[in-house]
C-alpha positions, 0 to 999 in steps of 0.5 A, spaced: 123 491 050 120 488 056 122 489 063 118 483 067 121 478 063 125 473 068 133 474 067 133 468 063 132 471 058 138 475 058 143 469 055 147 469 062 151 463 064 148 459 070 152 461 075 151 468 074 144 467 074 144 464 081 148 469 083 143 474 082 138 470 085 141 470 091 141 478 091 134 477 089 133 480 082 129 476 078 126 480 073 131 484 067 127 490 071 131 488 077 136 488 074 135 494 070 134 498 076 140 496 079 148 499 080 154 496 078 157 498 086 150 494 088 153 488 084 161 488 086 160 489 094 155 484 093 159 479 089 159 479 083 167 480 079 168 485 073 167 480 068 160 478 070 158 485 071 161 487 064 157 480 062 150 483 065 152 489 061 152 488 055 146 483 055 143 489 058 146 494 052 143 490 047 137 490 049 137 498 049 138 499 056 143 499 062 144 499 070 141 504 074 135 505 069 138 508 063 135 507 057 138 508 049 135 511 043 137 510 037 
């Protein structure tokens, strides 16, 4: 998948969006790079983490630059 594609592109809701906006993640690399702890001490609950993550695995990737292969 590519990496510099805006968020959007994950199917997340508006207010999730928004949230990462704030903290200044935009691109899916961003967030790709990023760690739950980031995410948690700055806002975000367990249920949008959880959220992120599994639009994230799906994309065979996760939080802090891990990378899946099948």
């Amino acid at each position: 998948m590519k990496l510099d594609v805006p968020i959007e592109t994950l199917h997340l809701t508006d207010n999730i969006i928004k949230k990462l906006k704030e903290l200044q993640l935009y691109t899916v690399q961003d967030l790709w790079c990023c760690k739950r702890e980031f995410l948690k001490k700055n806002g975000c609950t367990d249920s949008e983490i959880h959220k992120i993550q599994i639009e994230l695995q799906l994309r065979s990737i996760d939080f802090n630059h891990k990378i899946y292969k099948f």
